[in-house]
Residue frames relative to the residue before (quaternion, step in Angstrom):
aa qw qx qy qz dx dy dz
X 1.0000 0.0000 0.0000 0.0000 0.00 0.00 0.00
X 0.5614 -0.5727 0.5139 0.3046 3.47 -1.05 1.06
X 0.4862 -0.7124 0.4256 0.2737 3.99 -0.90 1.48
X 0.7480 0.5443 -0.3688 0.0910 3.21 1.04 -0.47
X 0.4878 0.6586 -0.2189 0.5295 2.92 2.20 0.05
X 0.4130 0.5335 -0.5525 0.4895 3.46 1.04 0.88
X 0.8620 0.3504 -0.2628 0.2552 3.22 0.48 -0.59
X 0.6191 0.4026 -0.4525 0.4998 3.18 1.33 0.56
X 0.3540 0.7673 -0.4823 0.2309 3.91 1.08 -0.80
X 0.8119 0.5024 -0.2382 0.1778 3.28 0.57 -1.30
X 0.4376 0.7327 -0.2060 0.4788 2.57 1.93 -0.94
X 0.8019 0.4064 -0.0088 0.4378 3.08 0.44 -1.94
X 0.6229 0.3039 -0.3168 0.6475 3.73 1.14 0.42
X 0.5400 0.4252 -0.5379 0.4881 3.23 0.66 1.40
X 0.6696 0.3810 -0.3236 0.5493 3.31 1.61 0.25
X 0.3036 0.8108 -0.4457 0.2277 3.75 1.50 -0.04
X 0.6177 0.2535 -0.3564 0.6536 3.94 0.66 -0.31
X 0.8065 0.5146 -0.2009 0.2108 3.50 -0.36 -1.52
X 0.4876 -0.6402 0.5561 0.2077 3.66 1.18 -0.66
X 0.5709 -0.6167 0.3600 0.4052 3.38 -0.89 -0.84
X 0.1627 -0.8646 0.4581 -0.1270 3.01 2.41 1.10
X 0.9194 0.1366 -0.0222 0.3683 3.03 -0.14 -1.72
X 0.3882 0.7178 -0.4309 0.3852 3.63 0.96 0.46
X 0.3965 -0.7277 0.5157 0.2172 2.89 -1.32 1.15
X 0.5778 -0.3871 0.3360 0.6351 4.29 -1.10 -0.67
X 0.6150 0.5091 -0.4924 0.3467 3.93 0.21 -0.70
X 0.7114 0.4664 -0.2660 0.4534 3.85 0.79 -1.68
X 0.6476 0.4456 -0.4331 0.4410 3.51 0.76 -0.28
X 0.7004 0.4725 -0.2659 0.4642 3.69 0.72 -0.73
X 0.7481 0.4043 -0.2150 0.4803 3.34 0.89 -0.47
X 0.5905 0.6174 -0.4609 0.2402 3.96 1.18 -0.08
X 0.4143 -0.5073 0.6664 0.3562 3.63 -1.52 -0.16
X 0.4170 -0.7186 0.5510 -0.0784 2.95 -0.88 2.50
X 0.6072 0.5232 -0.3355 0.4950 3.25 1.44 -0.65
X 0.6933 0.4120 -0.3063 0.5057 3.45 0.51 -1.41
X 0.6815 0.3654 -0.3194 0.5478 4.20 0.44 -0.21
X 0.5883 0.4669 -0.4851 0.4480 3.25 0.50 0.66
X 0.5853 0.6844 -0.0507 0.4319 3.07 1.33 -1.55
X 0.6652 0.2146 -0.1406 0.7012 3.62 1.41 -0.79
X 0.5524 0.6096 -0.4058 0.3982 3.60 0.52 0.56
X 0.6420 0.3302 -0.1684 0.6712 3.05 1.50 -1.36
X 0.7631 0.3788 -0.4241 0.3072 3.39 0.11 -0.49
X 0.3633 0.5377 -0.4387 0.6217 3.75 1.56 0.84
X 0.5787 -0.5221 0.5971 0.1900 3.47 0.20 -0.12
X 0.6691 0.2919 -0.4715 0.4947 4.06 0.55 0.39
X 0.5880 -0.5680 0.5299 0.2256 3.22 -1.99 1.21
X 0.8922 -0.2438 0.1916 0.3284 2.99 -2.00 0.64
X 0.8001 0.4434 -0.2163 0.3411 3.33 0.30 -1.82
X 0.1143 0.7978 -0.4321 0.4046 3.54 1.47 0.68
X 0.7646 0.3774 -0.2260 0.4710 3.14 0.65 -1.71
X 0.5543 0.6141 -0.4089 0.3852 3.64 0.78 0.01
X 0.5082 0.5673 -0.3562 0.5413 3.73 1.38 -0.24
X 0.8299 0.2609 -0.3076 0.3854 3.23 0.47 -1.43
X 0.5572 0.5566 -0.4602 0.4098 3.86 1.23 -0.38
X 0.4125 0.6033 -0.5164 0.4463 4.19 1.14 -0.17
X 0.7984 0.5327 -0.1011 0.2620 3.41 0.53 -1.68
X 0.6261 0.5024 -0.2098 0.5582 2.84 1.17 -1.17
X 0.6162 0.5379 -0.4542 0.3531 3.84 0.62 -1.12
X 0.7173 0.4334 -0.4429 0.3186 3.39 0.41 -0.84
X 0.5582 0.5383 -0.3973 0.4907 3.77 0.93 0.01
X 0.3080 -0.6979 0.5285 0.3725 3.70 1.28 0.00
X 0.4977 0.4840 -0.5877 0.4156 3.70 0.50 1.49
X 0.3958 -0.5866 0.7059 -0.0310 3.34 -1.68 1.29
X 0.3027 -0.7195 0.6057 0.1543 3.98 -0.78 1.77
X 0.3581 -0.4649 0.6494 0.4837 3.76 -1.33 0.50
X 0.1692 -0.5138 0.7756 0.3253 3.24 -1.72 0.43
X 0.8521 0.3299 -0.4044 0.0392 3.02 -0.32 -0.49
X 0.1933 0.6914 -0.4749 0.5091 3.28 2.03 0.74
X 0.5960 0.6246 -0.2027 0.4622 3.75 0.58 -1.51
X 0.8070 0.4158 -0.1729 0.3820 3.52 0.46 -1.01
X 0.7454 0.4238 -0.2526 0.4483 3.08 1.21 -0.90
X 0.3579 0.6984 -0.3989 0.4744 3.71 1.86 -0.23
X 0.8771 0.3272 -0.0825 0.3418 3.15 0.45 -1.78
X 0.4967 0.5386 -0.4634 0.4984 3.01 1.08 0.23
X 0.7190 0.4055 -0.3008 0.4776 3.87 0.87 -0.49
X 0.5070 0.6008 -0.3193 0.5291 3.20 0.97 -0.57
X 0.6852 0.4178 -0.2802 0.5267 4.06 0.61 -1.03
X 0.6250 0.4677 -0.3567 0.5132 3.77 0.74 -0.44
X 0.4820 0.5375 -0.3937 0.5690 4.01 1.01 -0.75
X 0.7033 0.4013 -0.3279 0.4867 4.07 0.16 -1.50
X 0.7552 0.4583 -0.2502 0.3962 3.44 -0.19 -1.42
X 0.3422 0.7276 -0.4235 0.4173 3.96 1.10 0.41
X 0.5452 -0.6086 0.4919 0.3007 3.78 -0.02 1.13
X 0.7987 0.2798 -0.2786 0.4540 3.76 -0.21 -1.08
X 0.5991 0.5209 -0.3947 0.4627 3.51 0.73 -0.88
X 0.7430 0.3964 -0.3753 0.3873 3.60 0.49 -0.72
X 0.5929 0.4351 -0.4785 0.4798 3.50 0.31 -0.51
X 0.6939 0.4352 -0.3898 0.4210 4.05 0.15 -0.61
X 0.5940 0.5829 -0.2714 0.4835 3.62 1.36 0.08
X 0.6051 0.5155 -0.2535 0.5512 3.00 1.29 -0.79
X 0.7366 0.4573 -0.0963 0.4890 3.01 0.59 -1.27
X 0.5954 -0.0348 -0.4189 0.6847 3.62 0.67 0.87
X 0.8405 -0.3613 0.3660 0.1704 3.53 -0.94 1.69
X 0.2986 0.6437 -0.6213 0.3326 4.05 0.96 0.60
X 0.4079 -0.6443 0.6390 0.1010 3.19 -1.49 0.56
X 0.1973 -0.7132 0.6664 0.0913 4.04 -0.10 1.35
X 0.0499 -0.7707 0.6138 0.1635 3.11 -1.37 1.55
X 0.6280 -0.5266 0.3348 0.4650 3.84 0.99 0.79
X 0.0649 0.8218 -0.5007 0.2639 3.28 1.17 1.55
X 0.7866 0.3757 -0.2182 0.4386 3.68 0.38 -1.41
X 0.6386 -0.6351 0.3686 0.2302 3.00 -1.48 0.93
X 0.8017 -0.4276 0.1536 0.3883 3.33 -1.19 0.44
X 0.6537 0.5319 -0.0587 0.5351 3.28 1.16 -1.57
X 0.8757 0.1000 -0.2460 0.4034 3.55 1.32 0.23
X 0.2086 0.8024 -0.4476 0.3350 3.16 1.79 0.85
X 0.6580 0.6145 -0.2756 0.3369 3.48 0.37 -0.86
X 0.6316 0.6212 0.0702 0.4586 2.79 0.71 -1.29
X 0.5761 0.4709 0.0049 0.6680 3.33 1.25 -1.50
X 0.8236 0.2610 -0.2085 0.4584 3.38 -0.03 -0.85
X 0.4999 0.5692 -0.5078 0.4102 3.56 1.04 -0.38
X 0.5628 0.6868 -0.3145 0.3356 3.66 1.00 -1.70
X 0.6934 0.4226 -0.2974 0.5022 3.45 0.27 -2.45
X 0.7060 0.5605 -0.3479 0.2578 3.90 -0.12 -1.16
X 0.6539 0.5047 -0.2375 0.5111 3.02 0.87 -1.02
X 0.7858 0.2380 -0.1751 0.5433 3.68 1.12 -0.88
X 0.5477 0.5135 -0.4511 0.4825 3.67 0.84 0.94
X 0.4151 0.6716 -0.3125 0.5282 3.47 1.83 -0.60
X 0.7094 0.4816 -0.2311 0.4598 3.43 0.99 -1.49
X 0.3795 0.7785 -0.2054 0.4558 3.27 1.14 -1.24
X 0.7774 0.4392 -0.1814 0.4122 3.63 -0.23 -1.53
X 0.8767 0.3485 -0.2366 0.2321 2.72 0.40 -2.05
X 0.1221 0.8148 -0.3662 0.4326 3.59 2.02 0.14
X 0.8342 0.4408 -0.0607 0.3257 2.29 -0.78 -1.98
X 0.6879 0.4073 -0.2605 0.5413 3.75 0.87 -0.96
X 0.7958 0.3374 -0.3514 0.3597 3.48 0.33 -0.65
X 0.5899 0.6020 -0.3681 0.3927 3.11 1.56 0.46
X 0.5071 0.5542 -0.3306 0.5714 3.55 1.41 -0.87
X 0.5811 0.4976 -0.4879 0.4204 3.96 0.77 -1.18
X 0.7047 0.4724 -0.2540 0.4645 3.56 0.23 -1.56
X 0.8193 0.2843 -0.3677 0.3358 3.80 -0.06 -0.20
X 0.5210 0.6188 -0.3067 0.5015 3.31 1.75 -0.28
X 0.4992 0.5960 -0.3283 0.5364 3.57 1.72 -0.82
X 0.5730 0.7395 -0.1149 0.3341 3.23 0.72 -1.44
X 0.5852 0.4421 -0.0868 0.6742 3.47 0.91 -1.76
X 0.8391 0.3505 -0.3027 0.2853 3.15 -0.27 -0.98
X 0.5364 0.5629 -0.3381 0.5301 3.57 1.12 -0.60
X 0.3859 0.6026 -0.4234 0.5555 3.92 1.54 -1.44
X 0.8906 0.2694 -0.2237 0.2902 3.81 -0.43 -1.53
X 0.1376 0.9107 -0.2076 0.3297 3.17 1.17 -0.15
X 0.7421 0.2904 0.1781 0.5772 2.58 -0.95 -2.66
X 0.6402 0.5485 -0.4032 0.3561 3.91 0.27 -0.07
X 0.7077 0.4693 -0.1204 0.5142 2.95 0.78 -1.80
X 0.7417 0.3356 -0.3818 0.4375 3.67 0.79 0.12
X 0.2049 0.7873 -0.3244 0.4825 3.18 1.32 0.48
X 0.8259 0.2822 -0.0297 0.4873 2.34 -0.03 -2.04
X 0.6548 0.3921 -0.4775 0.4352 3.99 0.47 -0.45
X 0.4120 0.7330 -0.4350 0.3221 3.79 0.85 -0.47
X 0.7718 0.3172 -0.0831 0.5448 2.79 0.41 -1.68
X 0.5524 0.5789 -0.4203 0.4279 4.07 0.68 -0.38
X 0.9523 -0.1941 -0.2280 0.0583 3.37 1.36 -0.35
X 0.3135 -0.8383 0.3930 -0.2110 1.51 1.15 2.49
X 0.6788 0.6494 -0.1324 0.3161 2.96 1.18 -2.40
X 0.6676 0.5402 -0.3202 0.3999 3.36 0.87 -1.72
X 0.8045 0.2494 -0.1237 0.5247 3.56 0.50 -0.93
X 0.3168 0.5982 -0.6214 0.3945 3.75 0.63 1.14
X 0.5878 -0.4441 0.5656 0.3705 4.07 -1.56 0.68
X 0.7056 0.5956 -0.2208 0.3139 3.62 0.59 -0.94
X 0.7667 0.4452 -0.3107 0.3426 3.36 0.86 -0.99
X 0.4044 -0.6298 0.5317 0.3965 3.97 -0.68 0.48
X 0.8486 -0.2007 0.3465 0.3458 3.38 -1.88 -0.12
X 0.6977 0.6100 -0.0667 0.3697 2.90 0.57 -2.12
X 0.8020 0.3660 -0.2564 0.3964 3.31 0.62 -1.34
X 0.5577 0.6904 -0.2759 0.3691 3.04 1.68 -1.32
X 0.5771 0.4931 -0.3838 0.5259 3.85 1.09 -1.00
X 0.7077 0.3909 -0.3555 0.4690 4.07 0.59 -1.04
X 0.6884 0.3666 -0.4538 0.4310 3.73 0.32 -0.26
X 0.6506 0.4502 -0.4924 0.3628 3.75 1.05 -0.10
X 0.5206 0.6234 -0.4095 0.4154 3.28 1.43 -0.30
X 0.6413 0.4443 -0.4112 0.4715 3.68 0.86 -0.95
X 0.8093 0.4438 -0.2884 0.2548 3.73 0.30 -0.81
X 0.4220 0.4362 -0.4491 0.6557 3.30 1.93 1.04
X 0.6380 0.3964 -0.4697 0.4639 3.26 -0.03 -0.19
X 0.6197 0.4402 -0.3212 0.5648 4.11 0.77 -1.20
X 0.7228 0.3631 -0.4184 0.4132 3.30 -0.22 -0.65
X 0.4734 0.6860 -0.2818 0.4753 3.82 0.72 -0.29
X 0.7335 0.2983 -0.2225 0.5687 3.14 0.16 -1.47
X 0.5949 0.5242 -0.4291 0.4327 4.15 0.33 -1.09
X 0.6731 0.5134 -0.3351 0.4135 3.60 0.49 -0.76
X 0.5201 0.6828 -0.2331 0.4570 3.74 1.42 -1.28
X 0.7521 0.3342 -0.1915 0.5348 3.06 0.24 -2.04
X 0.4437 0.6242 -0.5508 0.3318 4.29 0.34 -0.83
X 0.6595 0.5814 -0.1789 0.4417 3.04 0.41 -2.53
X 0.7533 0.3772 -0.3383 0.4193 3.97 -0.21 -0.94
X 0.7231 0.4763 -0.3522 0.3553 3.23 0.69 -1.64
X 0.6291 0.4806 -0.3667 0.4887 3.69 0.83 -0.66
X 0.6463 0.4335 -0.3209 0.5398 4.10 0.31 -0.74
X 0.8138 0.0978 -0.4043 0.4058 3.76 0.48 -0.13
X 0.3073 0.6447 -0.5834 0.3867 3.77 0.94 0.84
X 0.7344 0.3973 -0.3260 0.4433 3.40 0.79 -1.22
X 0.5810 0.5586 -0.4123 0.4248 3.86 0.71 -0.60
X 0.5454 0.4030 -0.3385 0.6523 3.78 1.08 -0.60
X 0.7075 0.3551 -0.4684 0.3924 3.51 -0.47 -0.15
X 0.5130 0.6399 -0.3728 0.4341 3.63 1.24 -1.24
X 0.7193 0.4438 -0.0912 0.5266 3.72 0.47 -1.67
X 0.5661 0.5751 -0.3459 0.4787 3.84 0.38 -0.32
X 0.8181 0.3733 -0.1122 0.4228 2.85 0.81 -1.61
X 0.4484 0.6864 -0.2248 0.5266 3.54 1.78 -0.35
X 0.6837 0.4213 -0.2159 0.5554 3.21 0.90 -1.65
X 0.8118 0.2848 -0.3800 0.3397 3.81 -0.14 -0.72
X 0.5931 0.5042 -0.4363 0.4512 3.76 1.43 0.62
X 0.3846 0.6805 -0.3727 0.5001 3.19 1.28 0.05
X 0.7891 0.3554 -0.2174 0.4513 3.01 0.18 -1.48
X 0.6541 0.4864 -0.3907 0.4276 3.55 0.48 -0.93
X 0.6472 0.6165 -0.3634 0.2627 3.52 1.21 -0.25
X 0.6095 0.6123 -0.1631 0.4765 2.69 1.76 -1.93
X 0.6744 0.5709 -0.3359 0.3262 3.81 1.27 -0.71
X 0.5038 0.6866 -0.1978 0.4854 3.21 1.75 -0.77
X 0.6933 0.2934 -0.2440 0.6114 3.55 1.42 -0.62
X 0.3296 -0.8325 0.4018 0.1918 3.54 1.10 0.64
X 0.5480 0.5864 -0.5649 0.1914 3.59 0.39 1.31
């Protein structure tokens, strides 16, 4: 990367979500349209960005150079559209908005894919594992809850009446425990399925060294 953009980036990736959201009238009049372009594209978001920060700015009665803005982001999109950079984009879950030029989409998109592929398979063995997780959560309840159901059934205390409704709850519990078993085991194995996916994947994705 060209040195002179160390020395504004930082600055200017304190506005990378926000725009100029949080800018005052001086910081709007006084930024480098280039260097905020430049970290705009090199995030991966299109031109029409500058249309957030000109919203923002207006109300300070400031007006962005586009064409400072343009010529950032046009370098900045050549930084993003960088093979390694994309797959590590993919691969934490960016969203490609069909920034990179023609002549380096391909290429680009082979990268992100290959690291959004990676991305997924995460992402799944994580939902598996917290969904495992819950369920085990519902579980440990529902036996509880028959415990004590029959505790009740055979307490001095309980009438007839109740005794028929707590046998009614402890079919219905005993049911569900059987349910949740049944899932909790069918999505262990799907996590074990995916695990086992994911660490060939990777060993694949490592083989294409990006």
């Amino acid at each position: 990367m060209n040195s002179k953009w160390l020395n504004v980036l930082v600055p200017v990736a304190l506005l990378g979500l926000s725009g100029c959201a949080t800018m005052n009238a001086d910081e709007c009049a006084t930024s480098d349209w280039t260097a905020i372009g430049f970290e705009d594209g090199s995030r991966g978001h299109t031109a029409d960005r500058l249309g957030s920060h000109r919203k923002a700015c207006a109300k300070h009665g400031v007006t962005p150079d586009f064409a400072a803005y343009q010529r950032g982001h046009a370098q900045g999109v050549e930084t993003f559209c960088e093979p390694g950079r994309a797959f590590n984009y993919g691969a934490n879950g960016g969203k490609y908005s069909g920034v990179c030029p023609a002549d380096m989409e391909p290429e680009f998109l082979q990268a992100y894919n290959a690291g959004h592929k990676l991305h997924s398979l995460r992402s799944s063995v994580s939902a598996a594992s917290s969904m495992i997780y819950s369920k085990e959560q519902e579980l440990e309840r529902t036996e509880k809850r028959v415990v004590a159901a029959e505790a009740s059934v055979i307490s001095d205390q309980a009438t007839s009446e109740e005794r028929v409704l707590l046998l009614d709850e402890l079919k219905d519990l005993s049911e569900r425990k059987g349910q949740l078993e049944a899932e909790i085991k069918q999505l262990i194995a799907d996590r074990a399925r995916i695990e086992q996916e994911l660490q060939h994947y990777e060993q694949t994705v490592t083989a294409y060294r990006y």
